[in-house]
DOSE-558701 format. One record per atom (N, C-alpha, C): residue number from 1; residue in one letter; atom name; y, x, z. Coordinates in Angstrom, 3 decimals, decimal comma. Each point is the difference from the previous one (the first is absolute). Layout:
% residues N
seq->NUM&type->A&atom->CA&y->Y&x->X&z->Z
...
This chain:
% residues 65
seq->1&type->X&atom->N&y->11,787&x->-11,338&z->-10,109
seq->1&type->X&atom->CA&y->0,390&x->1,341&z->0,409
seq->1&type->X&atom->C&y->-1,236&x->0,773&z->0,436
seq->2&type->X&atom->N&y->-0,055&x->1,316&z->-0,289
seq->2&type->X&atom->CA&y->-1,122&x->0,798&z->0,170
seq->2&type->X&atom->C&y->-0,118&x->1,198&z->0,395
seq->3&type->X&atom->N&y->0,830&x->-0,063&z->1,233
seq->3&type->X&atom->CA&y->0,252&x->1,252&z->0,541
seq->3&type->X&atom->C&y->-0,322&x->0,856&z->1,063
seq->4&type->X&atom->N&y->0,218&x->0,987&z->-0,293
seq->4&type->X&atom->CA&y->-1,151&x->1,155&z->0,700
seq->4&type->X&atom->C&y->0,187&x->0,132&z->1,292
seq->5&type->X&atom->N&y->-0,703&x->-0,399&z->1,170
seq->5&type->X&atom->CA&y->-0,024&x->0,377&z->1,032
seq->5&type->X&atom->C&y->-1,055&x->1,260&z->0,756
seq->6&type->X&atom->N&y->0,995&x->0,635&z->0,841
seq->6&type->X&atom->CA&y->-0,495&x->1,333&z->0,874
seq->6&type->X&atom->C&y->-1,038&x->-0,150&z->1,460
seq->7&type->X&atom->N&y->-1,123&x->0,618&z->0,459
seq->7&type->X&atom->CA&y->-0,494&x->-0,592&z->0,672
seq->7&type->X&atom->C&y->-0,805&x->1,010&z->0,236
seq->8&type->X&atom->N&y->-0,120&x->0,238&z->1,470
seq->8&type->X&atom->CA&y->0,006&x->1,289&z->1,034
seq->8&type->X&atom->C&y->-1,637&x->-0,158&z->0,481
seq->9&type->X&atom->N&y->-0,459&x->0,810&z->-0,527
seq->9&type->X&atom->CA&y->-1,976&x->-0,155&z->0,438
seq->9&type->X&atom->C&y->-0,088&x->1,405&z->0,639
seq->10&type->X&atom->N&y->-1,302&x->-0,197&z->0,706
seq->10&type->X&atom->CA&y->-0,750&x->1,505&z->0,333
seq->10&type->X&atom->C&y->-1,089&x->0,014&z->-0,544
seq->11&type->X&atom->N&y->-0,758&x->1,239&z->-0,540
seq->11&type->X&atom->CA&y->-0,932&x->-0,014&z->-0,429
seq->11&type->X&atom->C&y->-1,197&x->0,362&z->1,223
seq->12&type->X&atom->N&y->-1,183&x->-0,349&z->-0,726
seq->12&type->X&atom->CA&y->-0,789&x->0,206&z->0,939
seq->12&type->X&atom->C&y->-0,385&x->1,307&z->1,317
seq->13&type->X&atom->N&y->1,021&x->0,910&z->-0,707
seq->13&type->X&atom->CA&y->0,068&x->1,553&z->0,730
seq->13&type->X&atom->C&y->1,195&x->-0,030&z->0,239
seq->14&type->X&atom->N&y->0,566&x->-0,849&z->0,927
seq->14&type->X&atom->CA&y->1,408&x->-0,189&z->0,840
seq->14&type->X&atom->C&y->1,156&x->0,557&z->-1,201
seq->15&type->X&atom->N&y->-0,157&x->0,094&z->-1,038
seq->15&type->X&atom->CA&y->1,085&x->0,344&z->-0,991
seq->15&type->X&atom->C&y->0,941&x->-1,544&z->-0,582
seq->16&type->X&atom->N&y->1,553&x->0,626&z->0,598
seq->16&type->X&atom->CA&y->0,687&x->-0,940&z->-0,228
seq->16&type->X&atom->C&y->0,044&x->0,060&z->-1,994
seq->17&type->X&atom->N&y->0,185&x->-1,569&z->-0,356
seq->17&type->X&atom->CA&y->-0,235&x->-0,033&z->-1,549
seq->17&type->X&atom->C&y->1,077&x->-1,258&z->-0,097
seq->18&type->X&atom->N&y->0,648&x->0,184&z->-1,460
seq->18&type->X&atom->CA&y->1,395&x->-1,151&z->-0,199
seq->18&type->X&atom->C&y->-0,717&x->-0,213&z->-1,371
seq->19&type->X&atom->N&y->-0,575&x->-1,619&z->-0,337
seq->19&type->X&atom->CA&y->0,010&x->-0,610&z->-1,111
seq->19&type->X&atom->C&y->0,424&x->-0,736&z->-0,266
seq->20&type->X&atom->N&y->0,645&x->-0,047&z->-1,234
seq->20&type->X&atom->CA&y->1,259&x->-0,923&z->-0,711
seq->20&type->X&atom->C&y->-0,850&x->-0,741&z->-0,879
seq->21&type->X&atom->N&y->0,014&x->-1,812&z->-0,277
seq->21&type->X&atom->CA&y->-0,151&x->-0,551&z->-0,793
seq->21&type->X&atom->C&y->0,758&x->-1,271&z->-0,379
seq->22&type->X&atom->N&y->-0,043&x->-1,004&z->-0,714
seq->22&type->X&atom->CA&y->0,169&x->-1,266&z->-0,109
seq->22&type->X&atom->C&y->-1,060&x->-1,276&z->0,338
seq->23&type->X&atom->N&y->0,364&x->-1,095&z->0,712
seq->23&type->X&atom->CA&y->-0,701&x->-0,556&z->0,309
seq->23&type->X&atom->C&y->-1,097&x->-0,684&z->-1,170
seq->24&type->X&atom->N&y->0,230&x->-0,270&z->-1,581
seq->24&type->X&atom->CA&y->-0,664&x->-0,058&z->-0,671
seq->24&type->X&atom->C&y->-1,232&x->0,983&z->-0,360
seq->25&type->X&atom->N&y->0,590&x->1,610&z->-0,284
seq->25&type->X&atom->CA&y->-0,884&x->1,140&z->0,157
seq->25&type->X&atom->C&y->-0,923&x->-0,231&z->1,261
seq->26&type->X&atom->N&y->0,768&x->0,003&z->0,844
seq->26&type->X&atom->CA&y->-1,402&x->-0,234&z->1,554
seq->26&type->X&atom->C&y->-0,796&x->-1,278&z->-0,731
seq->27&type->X&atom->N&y->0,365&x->-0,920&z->0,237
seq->27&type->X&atom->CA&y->-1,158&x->-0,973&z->-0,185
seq->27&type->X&atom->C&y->-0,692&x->0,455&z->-1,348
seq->28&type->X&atom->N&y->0,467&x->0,265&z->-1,197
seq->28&type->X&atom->CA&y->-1,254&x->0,129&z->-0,545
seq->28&type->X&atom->C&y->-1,042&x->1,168&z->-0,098
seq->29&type->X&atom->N&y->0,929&x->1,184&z->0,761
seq->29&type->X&atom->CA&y->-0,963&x->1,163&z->0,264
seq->29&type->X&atom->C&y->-1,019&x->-0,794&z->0,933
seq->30&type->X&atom->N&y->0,288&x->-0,753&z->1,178
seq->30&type->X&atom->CA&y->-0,756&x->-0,466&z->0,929
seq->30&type->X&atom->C&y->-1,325&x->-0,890&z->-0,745
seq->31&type->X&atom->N&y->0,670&x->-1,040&z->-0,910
seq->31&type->X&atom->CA&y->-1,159&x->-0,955&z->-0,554
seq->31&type->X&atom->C&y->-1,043&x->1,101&z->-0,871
seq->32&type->X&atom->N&y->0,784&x->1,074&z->-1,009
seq->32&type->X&atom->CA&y->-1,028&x->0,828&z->-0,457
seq->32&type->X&atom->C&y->-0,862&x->0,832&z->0,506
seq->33&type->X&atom->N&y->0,097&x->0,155&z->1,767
seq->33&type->X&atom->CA&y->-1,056&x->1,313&z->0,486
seq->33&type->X&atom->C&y->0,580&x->1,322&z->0,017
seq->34&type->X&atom->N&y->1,669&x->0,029&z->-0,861
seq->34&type->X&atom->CA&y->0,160&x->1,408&z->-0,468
seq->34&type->X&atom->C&y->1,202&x->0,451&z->1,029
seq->35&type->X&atom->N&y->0,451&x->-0,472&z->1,159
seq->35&type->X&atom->CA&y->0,733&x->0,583&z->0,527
seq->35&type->X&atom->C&y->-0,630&x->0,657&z->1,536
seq->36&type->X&atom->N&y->0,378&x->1,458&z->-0,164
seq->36&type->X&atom->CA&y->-0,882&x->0,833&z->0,694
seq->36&type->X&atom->C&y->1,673&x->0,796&z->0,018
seq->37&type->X&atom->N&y->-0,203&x->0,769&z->1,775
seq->37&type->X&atom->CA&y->1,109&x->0,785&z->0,079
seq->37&type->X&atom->C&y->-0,469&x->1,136&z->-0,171
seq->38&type->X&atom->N&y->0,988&x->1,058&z->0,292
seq->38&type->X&atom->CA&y->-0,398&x->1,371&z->-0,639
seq->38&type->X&atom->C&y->0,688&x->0,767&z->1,177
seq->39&type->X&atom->N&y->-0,649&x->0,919&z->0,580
seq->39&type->X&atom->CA&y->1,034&x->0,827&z->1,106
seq->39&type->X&atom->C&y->0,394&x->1,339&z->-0,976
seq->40&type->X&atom->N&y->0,882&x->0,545&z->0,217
seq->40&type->X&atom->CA&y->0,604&x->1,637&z->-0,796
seq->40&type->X&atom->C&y->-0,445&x->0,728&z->0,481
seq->41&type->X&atom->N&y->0,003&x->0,055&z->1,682
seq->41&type->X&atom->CA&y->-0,020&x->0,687&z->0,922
seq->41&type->X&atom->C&y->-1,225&x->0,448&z->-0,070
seq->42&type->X&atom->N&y->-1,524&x->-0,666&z->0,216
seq->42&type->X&atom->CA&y->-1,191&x->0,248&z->0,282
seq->42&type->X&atom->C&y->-0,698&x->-0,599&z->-1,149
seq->43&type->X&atom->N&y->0,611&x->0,051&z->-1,045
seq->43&type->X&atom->CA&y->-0,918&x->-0,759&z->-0,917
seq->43&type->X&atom->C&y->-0,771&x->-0,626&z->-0,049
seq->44&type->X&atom->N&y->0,206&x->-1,487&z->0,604
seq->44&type->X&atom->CA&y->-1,109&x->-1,094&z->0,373
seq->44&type->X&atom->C&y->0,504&x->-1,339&z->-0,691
seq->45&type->X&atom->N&y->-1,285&x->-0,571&z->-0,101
seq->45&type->X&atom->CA&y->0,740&x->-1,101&z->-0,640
seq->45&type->X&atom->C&y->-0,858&x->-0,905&z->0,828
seq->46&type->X&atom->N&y->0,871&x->-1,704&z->-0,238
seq->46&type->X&atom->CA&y->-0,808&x->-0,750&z->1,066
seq->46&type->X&atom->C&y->0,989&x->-1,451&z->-0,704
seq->47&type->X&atom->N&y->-1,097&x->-1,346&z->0,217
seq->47&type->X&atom->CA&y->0,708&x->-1,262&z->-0,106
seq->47&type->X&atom->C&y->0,614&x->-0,025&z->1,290
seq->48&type->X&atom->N&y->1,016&x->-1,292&z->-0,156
seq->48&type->X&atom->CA&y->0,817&x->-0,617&z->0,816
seq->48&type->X&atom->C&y->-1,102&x->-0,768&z->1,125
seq->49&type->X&atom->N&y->0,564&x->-0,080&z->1,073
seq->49&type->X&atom->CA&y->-1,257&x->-0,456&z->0,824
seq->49&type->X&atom->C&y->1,377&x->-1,878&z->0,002
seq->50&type->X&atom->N&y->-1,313&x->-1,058&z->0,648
seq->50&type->X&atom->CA&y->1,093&x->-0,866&z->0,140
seq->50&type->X&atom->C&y->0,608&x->-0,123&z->1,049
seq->51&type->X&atom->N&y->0,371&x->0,771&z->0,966
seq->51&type->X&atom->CA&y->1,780&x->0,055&z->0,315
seq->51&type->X&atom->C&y->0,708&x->0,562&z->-0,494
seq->52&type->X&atom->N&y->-0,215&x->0,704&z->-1,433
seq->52&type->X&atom->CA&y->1,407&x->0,550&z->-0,788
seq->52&type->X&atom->C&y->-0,135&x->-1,098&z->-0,983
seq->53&type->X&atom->N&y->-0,772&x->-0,150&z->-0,267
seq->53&type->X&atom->CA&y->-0,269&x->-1,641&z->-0,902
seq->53&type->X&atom->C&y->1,216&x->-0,940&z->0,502
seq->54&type->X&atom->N&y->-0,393&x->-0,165&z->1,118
seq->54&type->X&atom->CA&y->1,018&x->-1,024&z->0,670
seq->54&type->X&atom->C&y->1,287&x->0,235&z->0,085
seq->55&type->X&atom->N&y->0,223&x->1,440&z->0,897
seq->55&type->X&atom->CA&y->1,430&x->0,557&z->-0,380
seq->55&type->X&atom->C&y->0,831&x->0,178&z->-0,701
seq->56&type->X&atom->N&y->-0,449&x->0,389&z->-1,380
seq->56&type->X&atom->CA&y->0,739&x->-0,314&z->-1,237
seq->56&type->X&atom->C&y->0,030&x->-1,547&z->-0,303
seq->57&type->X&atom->N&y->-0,960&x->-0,438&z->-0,133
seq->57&type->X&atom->CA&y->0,407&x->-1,762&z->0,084
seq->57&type->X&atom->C&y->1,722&x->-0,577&z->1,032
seq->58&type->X&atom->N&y->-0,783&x->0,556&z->0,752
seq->58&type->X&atom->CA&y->1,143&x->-0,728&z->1,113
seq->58&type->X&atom->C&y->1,747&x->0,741&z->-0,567
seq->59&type->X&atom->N&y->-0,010&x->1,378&z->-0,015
seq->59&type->X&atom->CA&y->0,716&x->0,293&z->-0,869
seq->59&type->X&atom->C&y->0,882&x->-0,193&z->-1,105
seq->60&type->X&atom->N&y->-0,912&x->-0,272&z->-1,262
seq->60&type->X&atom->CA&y->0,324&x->-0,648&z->-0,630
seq->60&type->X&atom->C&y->0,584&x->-1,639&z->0,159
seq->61&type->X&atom->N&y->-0,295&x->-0,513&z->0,669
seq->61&type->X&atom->CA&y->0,185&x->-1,447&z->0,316
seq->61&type->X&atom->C&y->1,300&x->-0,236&z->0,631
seq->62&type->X&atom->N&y->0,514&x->0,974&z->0,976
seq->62&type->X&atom->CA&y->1,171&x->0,619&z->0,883
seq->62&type->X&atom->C&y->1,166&x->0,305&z->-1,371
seq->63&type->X&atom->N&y->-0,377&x->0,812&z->-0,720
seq->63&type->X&atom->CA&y->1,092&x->0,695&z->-1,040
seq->63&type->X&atom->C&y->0,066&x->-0,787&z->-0,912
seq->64&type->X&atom->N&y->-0,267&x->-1,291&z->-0,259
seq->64&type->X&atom->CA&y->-0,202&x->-0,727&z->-0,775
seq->64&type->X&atom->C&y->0,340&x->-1,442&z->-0,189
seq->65&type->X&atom->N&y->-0,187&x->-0,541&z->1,301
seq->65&type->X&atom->CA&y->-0,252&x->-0,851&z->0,281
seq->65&type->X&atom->C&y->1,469&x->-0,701&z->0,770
């Protein structure tokens, strides 16, 4: 199963941001370097630091598991 989970970030300029993925998509955006968030609001973009690393892990592991 490969399904999309929702997941509540701020960007680096206190802008609340909702990204939706699958835990397969995360990991291999993660192993490729290519997952970078994007704010709307202030147009910034920025990697996942690792406590959202973790958070979605743990996440995923919770809805899943």
């Amino acid at each position: 199963m490969n399904a999309h989970h929702q997941f509540e970030i701020v960007c680096p300029n206190n802008h609340d941001q909702t990204v939706k993925f699958s835990e397969q998509g995360f990991d291999e955006a993660l192993r490729s370097g290519t997952l970078i968030f994007h704010c709307n609001t202030c147009d910034v973009d920025w990697p996942p630091s690792g406590e959202d690393i973790a958070m979605f892990r743990k996440q995923f592991k919770k809805e899943t598991g």
